[in-house]
C-alpha angles and dihedrals in degrees: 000000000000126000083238092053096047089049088049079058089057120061120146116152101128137049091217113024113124109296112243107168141002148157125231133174125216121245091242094133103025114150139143101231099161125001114259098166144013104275101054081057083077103042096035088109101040093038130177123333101203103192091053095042087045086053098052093045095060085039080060094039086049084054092054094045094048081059101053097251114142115234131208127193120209108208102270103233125210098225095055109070091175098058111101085073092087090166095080106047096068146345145213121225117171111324089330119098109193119197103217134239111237130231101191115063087219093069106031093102089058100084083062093070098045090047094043072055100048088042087058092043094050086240116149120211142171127248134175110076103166112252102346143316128181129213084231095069095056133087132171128223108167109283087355127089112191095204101196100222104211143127084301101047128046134214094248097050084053099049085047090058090062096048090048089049105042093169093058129088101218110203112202106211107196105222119191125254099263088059118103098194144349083251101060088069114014124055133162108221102174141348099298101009131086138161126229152150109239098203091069093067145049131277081241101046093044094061091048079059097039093052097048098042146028096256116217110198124221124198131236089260093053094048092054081053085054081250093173091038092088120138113232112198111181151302087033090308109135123177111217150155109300099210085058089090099158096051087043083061093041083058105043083041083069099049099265122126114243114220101191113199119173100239094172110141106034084057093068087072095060102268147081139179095318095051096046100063138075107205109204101170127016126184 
C-alpha cells in the first residue's frame, strides 16, 4: 500500500465533523486497581461492575454503527484494566496519527497493542513525544490544536508537537491539578460552539476561549458526569450521558441532536464517550 493510500485511511480536522472510523476496546478487563485521578477516588469501593459496563459499551457501539461509523476493536488485555479509554493512547490530527507517551505505569503497555494494531493495518504512525503526552488533552479546531497541559501531558511534548506540525498553530491551555484531561471540560461541538468548564482554566485562557467559540458552560456536577466528555459524530448529532438531562436540553435547545446513552458505569473510571474512541477519519 502506498504512503498516499495509507494517509487517504487517517483525517481528523475537526472534533465533529461526521465519524467515519475509529477504534474502541471493550471493558473486558476494566478495573480500578490504584487511583490515578479524582473521580476513581469515589468508586474505588464500589469498583467496576464489568458486565454492566460490557452491556452499555456495545449499547454505545450499536449507536456508532446505526450511524454508519466504522468500528474497530483492539483486542481487550487482562493485565490493562484502563484500556477501554482509547482516546488517550494516540491521536490523529490531519493525515498524522501519533501514538502517545504515557504518564501512569499502569497504562503505559497499552500503546503496544494500538500500534501491533497500526503495524497489521499498514498504518504509519508517529512515537516519541518527550516525557508524556495523552490523546485526552488534545483537541482539534482546524489549524489550530488546543493541547490541554496538565499532570498527563507535559510542557516539552507539547513544544515537540509544534515542531513536528509546522503548519499548525498549537495552543497550550493550562488546566488545574484536580483535572484528568482537556477533554473532561472543554469540548468543541460545531464550528462556532464548545462546551467547557470554566474553573478549570485561567482567566486568561478562558477569554481566548471565550473569544474564538459560543461557550456553553457546564456545572461541577456535570463535570464530575463528564458533562463536556460527549462524542459528536457528525451533521449536530452528539452522543452523551443520558442522566445529564439539563445540559441534554441545553443542547437540544441549540439545534443539536442529543444521543443519550447510559454510560453509567465506565464513567466511574474517569472517562466517558469522548475518552473511549480513537477517531482515525473524520468527513
Amino acid at each position: 500500500m502506498s504512503e498516499v493510500a495509507i494517509k487517504q485511511n487517517l483525517q481528523c480536522n475537526t472534533e465533529y465533523t461526521d465519524l467515519k472510523k475509529v477504534l474502541v476496546v471493550k471493558p473486558s478487563f476494566m478495573k480500578i486497581t490504584e487511583i490515578i485521578n479524582e473521580t476513581q477516588k469515589h468508586y474505588e469501593r464500589s469498583n467496576i461492575n464489568i458486565p454492566k459496563a460490557l452491556k452499555q459499551h456495545s449499547e454505545f457501539v450499536d449507536v456508532l454503527k446505526e450511524h454508519s461509523v466504522d468500528v474497530h476493536e483492539l483486542e481487550a488485555n487482562p493485565e490493562l484494566p484502563e484500556q477501554v479509554f482509547t482516546r488517550d493512547i494516540g491521536f490523529t490530527i490531519g493525515q498524522e496519527l501519533f501514538v502517545a507517551s504515557m504518564s501512569e505505569q499502569v497504562r503505559q503497555q497499552e500503546t503496544n497493542t494500538l500500534k501491533t494494531w497500526l503495524k497489521e493495518s499498514s498504518i504509519t504512525y508517529q512515537e516519541g513525544l518527550p516525557l508524556s503526552m495523552e490523546g485526552g488533552d488534545v483537541v482539534i479546531d482546524g489549524s489550530t490544536v488546543y493541547v490541554g497541559e496538565s499532570g498527563r501531558t507535559s510542557n516539552l511534548a507539547i513544544q515537540e508537537l509544534q515542531k513536528r506540525l509546522p503548519d499548525y498553530q498549537i495552543e497550550p491551555l493550562t488546566l488545574t491539578d484536580d483535572i484528568l484531561h482537556l477533554d473532561c471540560v472543554f469540548n468543541i461541538i460545531s464550528e462556532k460552539v464548545a462546551l467547557v468548564y470554566p474553573h478549570a482554566f485561567t482567566s486568561e485562557d478562558l477569554k481566548k476561549l471565550n473569544a474564538r467559540f459560543h461557550l456553553i458552560y457546564v456545572s461541577k456536577e456535570e463535570q464530575f458526569y463528564m458533562g463536556p466528555n460527549v462524542l459528536s459524530i457528525g451533521q449536530g448529532k452528539v452522543v452523551s450521558l443520558s442522566q445529564n438531562k439539563r445540559l441534554n436540553r441545553v443542547l437540544e435547545s441549540k439545534g443539536f441532536t442529543v444521543l443519550p446513552v447510559d454510560f453509567s458505569e465506565i464513567i466511574k473510571s474517569g472517562g466517558s464517550f469522548r475518552c473511549c474512541t480513537l477517531p482515525l477519519k473524520r468527513g
